[in-house]
C-alpha positions as CSV (number, residue, x, y, z in Angstrom):
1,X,-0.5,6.3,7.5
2,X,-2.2,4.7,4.7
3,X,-0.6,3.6,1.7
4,X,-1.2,6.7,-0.3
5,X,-0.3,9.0,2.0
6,X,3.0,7.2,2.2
7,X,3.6,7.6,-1.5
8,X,2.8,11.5,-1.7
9,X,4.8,12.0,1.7
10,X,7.8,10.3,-0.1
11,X,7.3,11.5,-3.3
12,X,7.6,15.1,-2.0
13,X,10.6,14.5,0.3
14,X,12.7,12.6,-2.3
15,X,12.2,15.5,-4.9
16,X,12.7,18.4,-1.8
17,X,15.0,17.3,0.4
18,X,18.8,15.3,1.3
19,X,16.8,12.8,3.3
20,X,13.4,11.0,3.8
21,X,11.8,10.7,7.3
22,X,9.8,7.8,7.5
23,X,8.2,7.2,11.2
24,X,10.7,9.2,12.6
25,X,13.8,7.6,10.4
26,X,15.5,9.5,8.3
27,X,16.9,7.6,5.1
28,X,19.4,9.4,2.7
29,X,18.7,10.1,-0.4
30,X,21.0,9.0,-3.1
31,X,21.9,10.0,-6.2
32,X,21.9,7.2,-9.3
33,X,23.8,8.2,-12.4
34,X,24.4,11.3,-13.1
35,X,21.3,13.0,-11.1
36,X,18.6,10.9,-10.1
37,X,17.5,10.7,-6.4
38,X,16.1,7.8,-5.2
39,X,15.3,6.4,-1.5
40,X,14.6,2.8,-0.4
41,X,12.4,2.1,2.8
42,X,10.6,-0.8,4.5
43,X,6.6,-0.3,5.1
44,X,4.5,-2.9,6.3
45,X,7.6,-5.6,5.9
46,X,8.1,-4.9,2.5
47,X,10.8,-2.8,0.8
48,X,10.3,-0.2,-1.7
49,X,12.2,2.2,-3.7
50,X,11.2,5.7,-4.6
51,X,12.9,6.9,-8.2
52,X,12.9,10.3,-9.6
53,X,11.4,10.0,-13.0
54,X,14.5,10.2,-15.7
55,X,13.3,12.8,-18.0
56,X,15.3,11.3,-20.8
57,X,12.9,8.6,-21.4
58,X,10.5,9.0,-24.2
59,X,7.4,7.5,-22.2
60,X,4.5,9.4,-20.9
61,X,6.1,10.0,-17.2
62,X,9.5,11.0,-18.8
63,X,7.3,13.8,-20.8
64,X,5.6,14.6,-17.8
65,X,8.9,15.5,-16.1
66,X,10.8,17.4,-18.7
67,X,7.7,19.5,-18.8
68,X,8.5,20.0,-15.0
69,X,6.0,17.8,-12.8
70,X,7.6,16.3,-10.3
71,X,7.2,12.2,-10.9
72,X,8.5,9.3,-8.5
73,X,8.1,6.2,-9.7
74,X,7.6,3.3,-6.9
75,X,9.4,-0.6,-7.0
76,X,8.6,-3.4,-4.7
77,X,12.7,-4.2,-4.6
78,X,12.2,-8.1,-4.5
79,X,10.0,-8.4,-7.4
80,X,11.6,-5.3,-9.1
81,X,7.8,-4.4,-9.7
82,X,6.6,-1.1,-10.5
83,X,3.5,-0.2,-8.1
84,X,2.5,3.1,-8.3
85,X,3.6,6.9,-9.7
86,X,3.1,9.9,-8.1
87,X,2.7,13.1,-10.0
88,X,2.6,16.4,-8.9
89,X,1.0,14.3,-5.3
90,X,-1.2,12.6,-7.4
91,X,-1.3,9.0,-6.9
92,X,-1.8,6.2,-9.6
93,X,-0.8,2.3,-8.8
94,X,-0.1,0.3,-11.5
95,X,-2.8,-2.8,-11.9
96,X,-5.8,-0.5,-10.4
């Protein structure tokens, strides 16, 4: 699976579902605060986290999803980096 495919594929479960299969693993999704899902896993020996987009935020992807797209923001966990957002499956990394 390439690397956007992996995002969308994510994305989609993290916002749909209680868990996230990833090559046949299924990781729980977790709730941080009060409602945001989120779901770490390892791809190509590095670890990510998916977060749901907290609406809250005045920035661009917090309009986005009081508006009602579904946004997942994506971290590299060891450098706390933000990589990429996926929007309503559309994909956009950071630095590109």
């Amino acid at each position: 699976m390439d690397y956007p495919s992996l995002l969308r594929s994510v994305a989609a479960q993290l916002m749909n579902g209680e868990q996230v299969e990833l090559e046949g693993e299924p990781l729980p999704v977790k709730r941080v605060g009060s409602s945001l899902r989120t779901v770490r896993f390892t791809w190509n020996g590095r670890e990510y986290q998916a977060i749901e987009q907290n609406r809250n935020k005045p920035s661009h992807w917090g309009k986005l999803a009081r508006q009602g797209h579904q946004v997942v923001q994506f971290q590299d966990v060891v450098t706390r980096k933000y990589l990429a957002v996926v929007v309503d499956g559309e994909v956009t990394e950071y630095g590109r």
